[in-house]
N, C-alpha and C positions, 0 to 999 in steps of 0.2 A: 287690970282691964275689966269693965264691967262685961257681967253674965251678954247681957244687950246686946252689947257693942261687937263682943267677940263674936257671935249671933248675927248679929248683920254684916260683920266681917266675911263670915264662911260664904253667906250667901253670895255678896257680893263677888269674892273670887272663882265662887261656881260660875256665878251669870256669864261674867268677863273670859275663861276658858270654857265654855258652851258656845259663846260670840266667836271665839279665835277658832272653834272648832268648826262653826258654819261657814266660817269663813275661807277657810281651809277646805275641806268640804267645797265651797263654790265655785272656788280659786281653780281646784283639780278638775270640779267637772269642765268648767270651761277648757282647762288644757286637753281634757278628753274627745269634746267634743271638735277641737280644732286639728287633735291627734286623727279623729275620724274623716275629716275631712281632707288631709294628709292623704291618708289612705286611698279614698275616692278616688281622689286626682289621680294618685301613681298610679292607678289600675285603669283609668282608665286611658292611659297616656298609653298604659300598657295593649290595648284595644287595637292600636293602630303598630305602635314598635314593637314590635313581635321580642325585640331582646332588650325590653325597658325593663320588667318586673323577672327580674333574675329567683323571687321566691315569696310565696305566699301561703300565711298558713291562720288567717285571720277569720274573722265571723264572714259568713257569702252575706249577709247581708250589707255590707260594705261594696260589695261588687256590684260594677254596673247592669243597671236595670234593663238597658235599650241597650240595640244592639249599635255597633257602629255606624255612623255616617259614611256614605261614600266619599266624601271631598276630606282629609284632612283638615283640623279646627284649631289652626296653627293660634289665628288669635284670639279665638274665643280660650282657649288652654293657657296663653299666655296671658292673659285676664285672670286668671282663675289664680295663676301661680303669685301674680301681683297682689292681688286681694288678701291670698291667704297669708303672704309674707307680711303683709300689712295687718292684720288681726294679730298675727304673733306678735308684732314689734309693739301694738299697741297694750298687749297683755303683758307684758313684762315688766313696768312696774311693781313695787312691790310683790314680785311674786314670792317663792320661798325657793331654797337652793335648789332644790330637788323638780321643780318645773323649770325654773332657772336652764338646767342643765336639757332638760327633755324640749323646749324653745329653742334652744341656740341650735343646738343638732340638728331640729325641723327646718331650723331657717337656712342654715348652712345645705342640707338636702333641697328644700327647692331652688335653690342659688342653679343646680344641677338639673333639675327638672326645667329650669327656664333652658339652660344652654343646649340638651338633649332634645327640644320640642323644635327650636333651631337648629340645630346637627340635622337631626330629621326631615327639616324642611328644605336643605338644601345652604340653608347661612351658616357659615364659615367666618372661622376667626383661625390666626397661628396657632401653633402644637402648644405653645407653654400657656397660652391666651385661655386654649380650650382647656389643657387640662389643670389649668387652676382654679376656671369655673365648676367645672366637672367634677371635680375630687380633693379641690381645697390646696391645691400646691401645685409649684412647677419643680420640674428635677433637674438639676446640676446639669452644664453643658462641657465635656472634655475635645480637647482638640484630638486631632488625628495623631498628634507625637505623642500623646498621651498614651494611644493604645499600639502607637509602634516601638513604646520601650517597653511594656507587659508583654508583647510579642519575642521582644529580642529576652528577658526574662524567661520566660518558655523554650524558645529555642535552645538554649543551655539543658534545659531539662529531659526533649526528648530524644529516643535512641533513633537509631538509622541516620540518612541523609535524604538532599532534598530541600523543598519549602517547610514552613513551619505547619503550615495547613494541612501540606502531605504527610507529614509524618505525626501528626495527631490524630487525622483518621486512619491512618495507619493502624496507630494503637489501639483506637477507640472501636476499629472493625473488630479485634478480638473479641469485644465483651457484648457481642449484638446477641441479644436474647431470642434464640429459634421461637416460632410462633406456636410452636404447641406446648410450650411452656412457659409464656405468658400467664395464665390465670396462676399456677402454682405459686407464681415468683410473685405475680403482684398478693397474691392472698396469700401467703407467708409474710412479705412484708410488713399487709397493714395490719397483719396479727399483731408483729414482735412491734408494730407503733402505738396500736390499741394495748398492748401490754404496761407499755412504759408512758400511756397517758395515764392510767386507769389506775397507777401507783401514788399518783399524784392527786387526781382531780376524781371524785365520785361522779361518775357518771348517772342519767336515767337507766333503773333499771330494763326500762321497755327498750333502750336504743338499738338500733340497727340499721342497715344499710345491705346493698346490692350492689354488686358489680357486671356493669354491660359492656361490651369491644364493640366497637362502633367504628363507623368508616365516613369518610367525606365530610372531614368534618373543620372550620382553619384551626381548633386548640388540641392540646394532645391529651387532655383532659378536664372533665367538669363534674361540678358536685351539684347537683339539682335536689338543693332539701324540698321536702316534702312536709314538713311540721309534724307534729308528733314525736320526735327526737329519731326523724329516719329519712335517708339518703339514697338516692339513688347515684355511683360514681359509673361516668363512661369513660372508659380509654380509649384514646381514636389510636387503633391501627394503619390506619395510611402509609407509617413512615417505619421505616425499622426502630425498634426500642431497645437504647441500650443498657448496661446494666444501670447504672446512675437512675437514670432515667425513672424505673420501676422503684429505688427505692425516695424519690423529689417528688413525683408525679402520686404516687401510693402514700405517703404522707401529705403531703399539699391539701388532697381532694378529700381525706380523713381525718386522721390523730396525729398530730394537736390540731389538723386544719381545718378544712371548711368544715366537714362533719363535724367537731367539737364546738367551733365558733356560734356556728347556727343553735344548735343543740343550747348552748351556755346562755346566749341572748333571749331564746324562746322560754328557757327556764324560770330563769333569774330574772328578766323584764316584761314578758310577755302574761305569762304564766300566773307568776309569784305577786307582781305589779299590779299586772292590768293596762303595759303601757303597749296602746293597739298599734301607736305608730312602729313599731319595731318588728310587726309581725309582717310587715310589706319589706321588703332587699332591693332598691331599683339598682340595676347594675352600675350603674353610669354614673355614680353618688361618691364622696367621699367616704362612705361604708366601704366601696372596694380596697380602698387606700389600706383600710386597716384591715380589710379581711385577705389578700392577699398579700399585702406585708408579713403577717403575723401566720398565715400560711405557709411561705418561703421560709421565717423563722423559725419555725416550730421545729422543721424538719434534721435541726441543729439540734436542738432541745434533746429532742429522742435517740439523734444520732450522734453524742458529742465526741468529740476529739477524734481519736482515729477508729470510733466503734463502727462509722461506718463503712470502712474498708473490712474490720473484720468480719461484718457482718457479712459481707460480699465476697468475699473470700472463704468462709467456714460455712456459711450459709447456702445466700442465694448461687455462687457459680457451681458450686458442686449440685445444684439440683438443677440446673440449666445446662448440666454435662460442658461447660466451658473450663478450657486451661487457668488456672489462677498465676500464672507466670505475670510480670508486671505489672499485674492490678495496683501494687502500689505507685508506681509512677504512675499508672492511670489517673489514679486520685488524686495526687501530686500536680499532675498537668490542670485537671479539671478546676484546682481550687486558683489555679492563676487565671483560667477561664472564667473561671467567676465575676472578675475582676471585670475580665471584657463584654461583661452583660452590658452595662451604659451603652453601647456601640449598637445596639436593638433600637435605645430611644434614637441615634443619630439618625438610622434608616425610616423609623418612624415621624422623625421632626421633618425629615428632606421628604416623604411620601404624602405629610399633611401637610408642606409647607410649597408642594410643589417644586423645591429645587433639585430634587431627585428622582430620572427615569426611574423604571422598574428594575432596568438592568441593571444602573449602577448601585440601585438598595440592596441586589440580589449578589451582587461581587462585592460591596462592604460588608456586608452579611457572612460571606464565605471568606476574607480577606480577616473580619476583625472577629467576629462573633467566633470566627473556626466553625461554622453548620456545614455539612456536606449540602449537596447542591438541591435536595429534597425537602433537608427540612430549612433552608432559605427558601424558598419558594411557599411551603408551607404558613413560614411566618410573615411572610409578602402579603398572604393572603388573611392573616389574622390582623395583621398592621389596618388592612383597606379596609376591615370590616369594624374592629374596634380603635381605631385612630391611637390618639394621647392613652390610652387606657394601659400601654405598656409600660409605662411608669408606677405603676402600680408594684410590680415583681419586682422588681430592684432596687430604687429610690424605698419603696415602700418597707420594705425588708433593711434596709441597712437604719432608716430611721425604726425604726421597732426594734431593733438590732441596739440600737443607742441608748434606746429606752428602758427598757428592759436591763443590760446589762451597766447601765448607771442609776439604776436602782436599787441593784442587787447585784455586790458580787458572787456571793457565793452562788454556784450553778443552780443548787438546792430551793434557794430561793427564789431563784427567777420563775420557777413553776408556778409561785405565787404572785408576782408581778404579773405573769404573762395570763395567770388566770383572770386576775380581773382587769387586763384590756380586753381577754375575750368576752367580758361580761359588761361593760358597759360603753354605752352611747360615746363612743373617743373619736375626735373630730383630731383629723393628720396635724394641724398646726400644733393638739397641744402633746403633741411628742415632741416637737422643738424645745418645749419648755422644759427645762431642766438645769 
């Protein structure tokens, strides 16, 4: 090859990846700039829905300027959410995999911002209607014999006589955790769950969090990140807390759960990236699907097989001054109980769907769920305020559950699966794919 030739060769291959580079380069600012505008919107949807923007930890230059209007701006907001789904759809062409992915996830989020500005406004669609705009899926519907043979299954298991009802809170009254030993029991817990994240996953060295007892409130716990890799977690007191409880509720809201989830995305995408749409959480979005799936999961993770009965047993009841006498049937019952979580969405399909008084969501509640008559009530009142949103826990958890452990059998491994669904932009549908 001539001296020349190979000489205008080099040049030319500079030129042509300098062009791919601007391009590349223009490609992302655009995604960024429609990332910013993402942003805007949620925040200021969040102006008026006080429970839209569940966390933010972005530039305030992003945040709105003006203060809110008096009148809700149902269709100037719904204008907005059309537009911007229309710029994304029209940017996707030729993009590259990596906007690819940061598009489809933005569009799949306002899908949820249009149906929340309507929830908001008073327009109504069915439970499965709602929460497949909402969060990207609807969940399995079982009949009533479905959860009257997991009953009759139960009832073999627990001691005394009576209904089956009765004689699970029966059991379940032994392990009620006195209130002045609540902080102990939950901050021991999320020690020993911060321990056995922290083996797995390096953590920011800055992280941390806070724990507040909180009253009047409809959930029995929430994790209100803050950005900077820190948490503030409340436990609502309202209800008696039993042991379970302290150690589902105390992982859920921390390690591997919301705490790490948050924590992993602000790192890994926020951070490291630059990608701004990630620093906005509207609650109402198909991000719950998988922040609260893989919340419920996690608590498996840290607690596998029967660690967490020993933990509950050698641990937490001896510092809660409680009998450890049939804590294992306790656990035993509880994991058939699991089973009849789906029976929360029935009370929530019949409370959005209107075919169901108050009272009779409040007796399927205590009839399938097994709740004493406190926390049915309680959840009556989390069902009316966050509708579809309870498929989230359960649906959302079994598919992550699927995900994860058809990924990876080995348990070891799944820490690595399950790290990087905590770590990227994962839309619910594609945990079906497998």
């Amino acid at each position: 090859m001539p001296k020349i030739y190979s000489v205008l060769l080099s040049f030319t291959l500079l030129f042509l990846l300098s062009c791919a580079k601007k391009e590349q380069k223009s490609e992302t600012q655009q995604i960024n700039s429609l990332a910013e505008n993402y942003v805007r919107l949620g925040l200021t949807i969040g102006q008026y829905d006080a429970d839209f923007v569940d966390a933010y930890y972005g530039p305030d230059s992003l945040k709105p300027a003006s203060s809110k209007s008096d009148i809700f701006p149902k269709d100037s907001l719904l204008n907005l959410v059309t537009e911007l789904r229309n710029s994304l759809k029209n940017s996707t062409q030729k993009l590259s995999d990596t906007n690819k992915v940061r598009t489809r996830w933005m569009l799949q989020q306002l899908l949820a911002f249009d149906r929340r500005i309507r929830i908001y406004s008073g327009e109504f669609k069915t439970f499965d209607e709602e929460s497949k705009e909402l969060f990207g899926i609807s969940a399995p519907i079982y009949t009533e014999e479905h959860y009257k043979l997991l009953l009759d299954s139960l009832n073999k298991l627990l001691p005394g006589n009576g209904s089956v009802q009765d004689r699970f809170q029966n059991l379940a009254n032994r392990f009620i955790i006195p209130e002045n030993k609540l902080d102990t029991i939950f901050k021991t817990t999320i020690a020993e769950a911060r321990k056995s994240t922290k083996a797995y996953y390096r953590l920011p060295e800055t992280e941390t969090f806070t724990i507040e007892y909180v009253k009047d409130k409809p959930w029995s716990g929430y994790n209100w990140y803050k950005g900077n890799y820190t948490s503030v977690i409340q436990i609502n007191t309202d209800t008696r807390i039993f042991i379970e409880r302290a150690i589902d509720v105390g992982s859920h809201e921390s390690y591997p759960g919301h705490h790490v989830y948050n924590m992993l995305l602000e790192k890994n995408l926020y951070q490291d990236k630059g990608w701004v749409e990630i620093s906005l959480y509207p609650l109402f979005s198909p991000q719950s699907f998988i922040a609260e799936g893989s919340a419920n999961y996690g608590i498996n993770l840290v607690f596998p097989g029967n660690r967490k009965v020993k933990f509950a047993k050698e641990i937490l009841l001896p510092l809660a001054k409680l009998d450890t006498a049939y804590i294992t049937n306790y656990f035993h019952a509880l994991a058939i109980r699991g089973k009849l979580n789906y029976a929360r969405n029935e009370a929530a399909r019949g409370i959005v769907n209107q075919t169901m008084t108050d009272k009779q969501a409040l007796e399927w509640l205590m009839n399938y769920c097994l709740y004493n008559k406190e926390t049915a009530l309680k959840s009556i009142s989390f069902i009316k305020k966050y509708r579809s949103y309870v498929i989230n826990y359960n649906y959302g958890q079994d598919l992550v559950r699927k995900y994860i452990e058809s990924n990876a059998i080995d348990p070891k491994k799944r820490w690595d699966v399950f790290g990087k669904l905590l770590s990227n932009p994962v839309l619910p549908e594609e945990l079906l794919i497998n």
